[in-house]
VMD Tcl script that draws the C-alpha trace (Angstrom):
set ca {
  {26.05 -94.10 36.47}
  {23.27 -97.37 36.14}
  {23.32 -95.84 32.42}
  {27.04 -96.04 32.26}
  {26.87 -99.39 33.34}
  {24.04 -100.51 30.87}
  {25.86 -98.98 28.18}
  {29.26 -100.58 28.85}
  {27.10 -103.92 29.04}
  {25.57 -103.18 25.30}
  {29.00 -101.73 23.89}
  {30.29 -105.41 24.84}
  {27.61 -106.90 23.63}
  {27.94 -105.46 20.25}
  {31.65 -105.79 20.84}
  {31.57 -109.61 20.79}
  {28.99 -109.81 17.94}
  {31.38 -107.76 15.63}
  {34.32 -110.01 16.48}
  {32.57 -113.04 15.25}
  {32.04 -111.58 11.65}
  {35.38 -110.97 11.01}
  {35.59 -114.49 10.70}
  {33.52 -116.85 8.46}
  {32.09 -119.30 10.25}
  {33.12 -122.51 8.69}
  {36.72 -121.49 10.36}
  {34.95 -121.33 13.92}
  {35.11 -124.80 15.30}
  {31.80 -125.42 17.32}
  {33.52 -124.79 20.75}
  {34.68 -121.48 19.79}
  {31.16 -120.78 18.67}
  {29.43 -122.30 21.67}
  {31.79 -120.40 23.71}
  {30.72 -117.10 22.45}
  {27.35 -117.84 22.65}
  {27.84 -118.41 26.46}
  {29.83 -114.94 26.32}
  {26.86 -113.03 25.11}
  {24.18 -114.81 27.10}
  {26.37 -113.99 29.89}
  {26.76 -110.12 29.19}
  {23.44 -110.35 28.49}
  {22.41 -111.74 32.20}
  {24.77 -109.19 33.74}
  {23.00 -106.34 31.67}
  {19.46 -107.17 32.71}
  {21.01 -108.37 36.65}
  {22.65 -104.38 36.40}
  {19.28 -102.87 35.33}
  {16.91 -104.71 37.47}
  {18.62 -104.13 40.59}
  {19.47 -100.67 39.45}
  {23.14 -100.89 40.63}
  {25.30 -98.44 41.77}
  {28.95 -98.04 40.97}
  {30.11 -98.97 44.59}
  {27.55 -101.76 44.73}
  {28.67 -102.90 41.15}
  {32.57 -102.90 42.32}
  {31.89 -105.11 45.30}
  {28.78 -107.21 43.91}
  {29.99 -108.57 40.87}
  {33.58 -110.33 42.30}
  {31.42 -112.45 44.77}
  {28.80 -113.07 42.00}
  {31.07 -114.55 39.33}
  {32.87 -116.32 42.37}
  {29.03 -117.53 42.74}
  {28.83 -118.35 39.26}
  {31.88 -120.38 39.01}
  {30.82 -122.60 41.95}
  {27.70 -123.09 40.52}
  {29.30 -124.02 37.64}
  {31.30 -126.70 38.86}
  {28.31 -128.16 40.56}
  {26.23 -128.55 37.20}
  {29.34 -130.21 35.61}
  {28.75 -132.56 38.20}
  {25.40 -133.21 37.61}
  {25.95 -133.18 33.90}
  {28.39 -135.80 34.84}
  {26.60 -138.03 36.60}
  {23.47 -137.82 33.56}
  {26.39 -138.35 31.23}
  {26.98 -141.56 32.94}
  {24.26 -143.03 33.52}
  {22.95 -142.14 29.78}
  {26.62 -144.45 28.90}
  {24.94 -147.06 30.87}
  {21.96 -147.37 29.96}
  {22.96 -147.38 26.12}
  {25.18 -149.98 26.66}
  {22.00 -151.87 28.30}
  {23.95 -152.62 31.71}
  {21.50 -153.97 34.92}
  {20.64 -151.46 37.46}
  {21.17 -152.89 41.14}
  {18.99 -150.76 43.70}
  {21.97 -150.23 45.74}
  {23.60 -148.52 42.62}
  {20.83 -146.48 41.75}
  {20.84 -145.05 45.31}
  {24.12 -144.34 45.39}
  {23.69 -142.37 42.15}
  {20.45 -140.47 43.69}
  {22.56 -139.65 46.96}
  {25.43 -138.27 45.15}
  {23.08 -136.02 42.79}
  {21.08 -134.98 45.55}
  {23.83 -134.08 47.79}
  {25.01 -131.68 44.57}
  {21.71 -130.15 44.64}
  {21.47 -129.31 48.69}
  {25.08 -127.90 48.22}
  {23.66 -125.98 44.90}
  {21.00 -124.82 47.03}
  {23.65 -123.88 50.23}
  {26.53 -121.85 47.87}
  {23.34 -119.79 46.76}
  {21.63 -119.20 50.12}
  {25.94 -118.45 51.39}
  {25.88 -115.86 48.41}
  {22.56 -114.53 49.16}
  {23.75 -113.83 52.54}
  {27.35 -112.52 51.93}
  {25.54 -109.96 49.39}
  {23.35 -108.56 52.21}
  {25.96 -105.58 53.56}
  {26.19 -104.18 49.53}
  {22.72 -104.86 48.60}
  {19.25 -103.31 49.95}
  {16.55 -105.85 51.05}
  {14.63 -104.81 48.08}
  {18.03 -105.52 46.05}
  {17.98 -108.80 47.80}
  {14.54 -109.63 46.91}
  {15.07 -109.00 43.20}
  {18.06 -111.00 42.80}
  {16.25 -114.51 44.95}
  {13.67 -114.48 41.94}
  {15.97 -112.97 39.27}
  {16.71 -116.88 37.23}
  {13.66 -117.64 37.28}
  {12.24 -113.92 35.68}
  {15.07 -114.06 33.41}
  {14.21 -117.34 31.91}
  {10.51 -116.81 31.58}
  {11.16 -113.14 29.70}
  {13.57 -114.66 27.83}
  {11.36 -117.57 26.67}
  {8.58 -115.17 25.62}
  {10.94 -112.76 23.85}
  {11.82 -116.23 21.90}
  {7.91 -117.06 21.19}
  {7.33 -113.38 20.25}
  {10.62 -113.61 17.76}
  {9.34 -116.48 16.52}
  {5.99 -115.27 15.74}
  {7.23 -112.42 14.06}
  {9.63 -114.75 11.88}
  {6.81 -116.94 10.78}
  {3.40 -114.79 10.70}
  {2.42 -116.88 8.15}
  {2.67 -120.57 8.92}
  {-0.05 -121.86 10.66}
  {-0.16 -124.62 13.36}
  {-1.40 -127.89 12.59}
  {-3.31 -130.01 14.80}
  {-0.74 -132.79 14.77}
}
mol new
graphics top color blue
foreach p $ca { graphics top sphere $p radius 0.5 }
foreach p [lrange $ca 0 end-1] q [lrange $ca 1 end] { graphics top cylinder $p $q radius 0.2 }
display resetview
């Protein structure tokens, strides 16, 4: 059934990639195309989340609800932050003065997003216990940070094989 799973993952995939040729780019706005992009590397975390914990159907029917639910509130909670950068980058280019008491007021509002960041995800982590195993469990606390680091070496290693002939210079 995990092979089921993994190959309903790749079928969509390869599902979303085919949609996009249909259409010649230059009639994709940049939101549509960003948005796709977020589709795949989406499918694509679900795919490698599925095979690393080695999922079962009944664990896949109740785990992924409460993990997009997870998603989504994470979601909202980087919008935030993204907010607050957004506006602070506004201010600073239109070279307004900093009080201190500003400032902290901006560092207890992002920080407070980051505690609750860090409480949805230790809530989730908890609510998955009863469909997970501890091993399960384990896997999933230090699956972002896995993900990211295999994914930026299976960038350097595409990379490398795109250029095998360009050499680094020392500047």
């Amino acid at each position: 059934m995990k092979y089921f799973l993994i190959l309903l993952s790749i079928t969509l995939l390869f599902s979303q990639e085919k949609r996009l040729h249909n259409h010649p780019s230059e009639f994709q706005n940049s939101n549509s195309r960003s948005n796709s992009k977020k589709q795949r590397m989406e499918n694509m975390m679900i795919w490698r989340l599925t095979d690393k914990l080695e999922l079962t159907v009944e664990q896949s029917e109740s785990f992924f609800p409460q993990f997009r639910q997870f998603r989504e509130d994470i979601k909202k909670m980087n919008d935030e932050e993204r907010e607050i950068g957004d506006n602070v980058q506004k201010d600073l280019s239109d070279n307004r003065t900093f009080s201190k008491t500003g400032v902290r007021n901006i560092q207890k509002r992002y920080f407070k997003i980051q505690k609750l960041k860090i409480d949805i995800r230790k809530e989730f982590l908890l609510n998955v216990e009863n469909i997970l195993s501890p091993k399960q469990i384990a896997i999933l606390t230090v699956f972002k940070q896995g993900m990211v680091r295999d994914m930026k070496n299976e960038f350097k290693d595409y990379k490398g094989k795109r250029r095998p002939n360009k050499k680094k210079s020392g500047f």
